[in-house]
N, C-alpha and C positions, 0 to 999 in steps of 0.2 A: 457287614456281618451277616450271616446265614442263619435258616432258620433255625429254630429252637427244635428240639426234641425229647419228649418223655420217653423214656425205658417203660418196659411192659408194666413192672412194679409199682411205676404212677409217682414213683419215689424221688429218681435221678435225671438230672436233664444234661444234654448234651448239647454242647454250641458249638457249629463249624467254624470255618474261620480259623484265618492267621491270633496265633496269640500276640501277634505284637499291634494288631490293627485293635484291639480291644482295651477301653481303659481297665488299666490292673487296679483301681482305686479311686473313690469316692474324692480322695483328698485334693482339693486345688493345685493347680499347677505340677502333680507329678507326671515324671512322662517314661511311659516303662520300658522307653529303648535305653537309657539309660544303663551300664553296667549294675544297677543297682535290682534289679528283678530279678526272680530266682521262680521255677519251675518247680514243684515238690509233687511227691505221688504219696497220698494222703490214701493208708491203708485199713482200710477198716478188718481187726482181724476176727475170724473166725471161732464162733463159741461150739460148744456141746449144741445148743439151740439151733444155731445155723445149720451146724453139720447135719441135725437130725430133720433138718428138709421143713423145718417148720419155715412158715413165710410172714411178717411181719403183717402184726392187725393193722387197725384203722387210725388209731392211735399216732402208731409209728409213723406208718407213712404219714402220715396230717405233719407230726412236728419234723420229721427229715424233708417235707415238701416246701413249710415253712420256711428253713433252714436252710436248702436251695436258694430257694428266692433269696432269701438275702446275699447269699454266696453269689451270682448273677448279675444283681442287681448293683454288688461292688465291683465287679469285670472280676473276680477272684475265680471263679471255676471255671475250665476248659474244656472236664470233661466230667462224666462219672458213675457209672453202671453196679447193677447188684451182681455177684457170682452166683451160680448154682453150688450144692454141695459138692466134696473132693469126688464122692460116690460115680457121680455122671464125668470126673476131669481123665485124666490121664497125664504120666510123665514120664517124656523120654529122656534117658540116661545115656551121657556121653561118657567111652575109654578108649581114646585115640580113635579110631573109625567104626567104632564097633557103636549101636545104638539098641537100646533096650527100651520096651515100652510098655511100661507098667500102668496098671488099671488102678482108680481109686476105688474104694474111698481110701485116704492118708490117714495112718494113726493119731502121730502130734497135731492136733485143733489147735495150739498155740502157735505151730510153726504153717496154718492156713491163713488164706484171707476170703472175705466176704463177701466185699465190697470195695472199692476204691474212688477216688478224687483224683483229676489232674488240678492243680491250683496253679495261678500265678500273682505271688507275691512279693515284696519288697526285702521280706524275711524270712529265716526261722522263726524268729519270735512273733512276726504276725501270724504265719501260719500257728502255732501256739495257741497265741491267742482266739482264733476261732476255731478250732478243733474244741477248745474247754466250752467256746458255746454252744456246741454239737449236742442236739440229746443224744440220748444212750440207746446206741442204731438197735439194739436188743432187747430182748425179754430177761437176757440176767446179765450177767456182768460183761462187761467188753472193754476191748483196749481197740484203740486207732495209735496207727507209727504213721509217720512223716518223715520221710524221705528223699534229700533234695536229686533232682535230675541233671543228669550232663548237659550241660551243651556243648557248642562246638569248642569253646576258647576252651576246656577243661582240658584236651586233651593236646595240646601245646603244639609242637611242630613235626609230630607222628600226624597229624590230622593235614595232609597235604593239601594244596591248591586244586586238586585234581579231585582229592577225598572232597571236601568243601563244597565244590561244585556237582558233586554226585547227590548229597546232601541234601541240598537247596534245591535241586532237580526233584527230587525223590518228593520232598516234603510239598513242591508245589505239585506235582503230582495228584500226592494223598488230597489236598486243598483241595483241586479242580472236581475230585472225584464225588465230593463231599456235599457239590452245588447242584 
């Protein structure tokens, strides 16, 4: 496994590394090569608060660093960084070839995110379950989505021998890069 990493925020840690070299789980004997593991991106969305550039006191950070740890310390987290506001983002707009590139900040805050988690769990409902332990990444109200991730078997026999290996290529790549 590789070294650990704090975000500037002091909040979020990032662990390199294959997620399949990592236990998913405290629990005895499970083993997360198993079909039974699932990948989800764990989106913390964006308030009025966030959008307005404020940055989470001492508080916050203390119970999200806590909360960390424990997420870490179950092999559950992969990955997982704070965003800046929409203000500093930008989005480019695809129509056939033609691409457009629009400046933030984004109106809809409920269709923004903040923050995110890669997790690897056994479930939807574990992931659930530890999102309801999550304090409240904000100063006012917030919502987190969870949302599972593809892998390769999702995408059935369009994902060629050739795709696959391009895949597995690519991803050991990013690994190497990462040490």
């Amino acid at each position: 496994m590789g070294p650990e990493r704090v975000s500037i925020s002091g909040c979020l840690v990032r662990r390199s590394g294959r997620a399949e070299d990592r236990p998913l789980s405290n629990t005895v004997g499970f083993n997360p090569k198993e079909n039974s593991a699932m990948r989800v991106l764990v989106a913390v969305k964006a308030s009025k608060w966030s959008e307005g550039g404020a940055l989470p006191d001492e508080r916050i950070l203390t119970e999200m660093g806590k909360f960390n740890e424990e997420l870490v310390k179950a092999g559950i987290m992969l990955a997982g960084e704070g965003l800046h506001p929409s203000v500093k983002g930008k989005r480019v707009q695809f129509s056939g070839k033609k691409r457009t590139v629009v400046d933030g900040p984004f109106a809809e805050t409920k269709e923004l995110i903040a923050g995110f988690w890669i997790w690897q769990v056994r479930s939807m409902e574990e992931a659930v379950e530890w999102v309801k332990r999550c304090p409240n990444p904000m100063q006012d109200d917030s919502e987190i989505e969870i949302r599972p991730i593809f892998e390769a078997e999702d995408f059935g026999a369009e994902f060629t021998p050739e795709l696959r290996a391009q895949e597995e290529r690519l991803r050991a790549e990013v690994a190497a890069r990462q040490t």
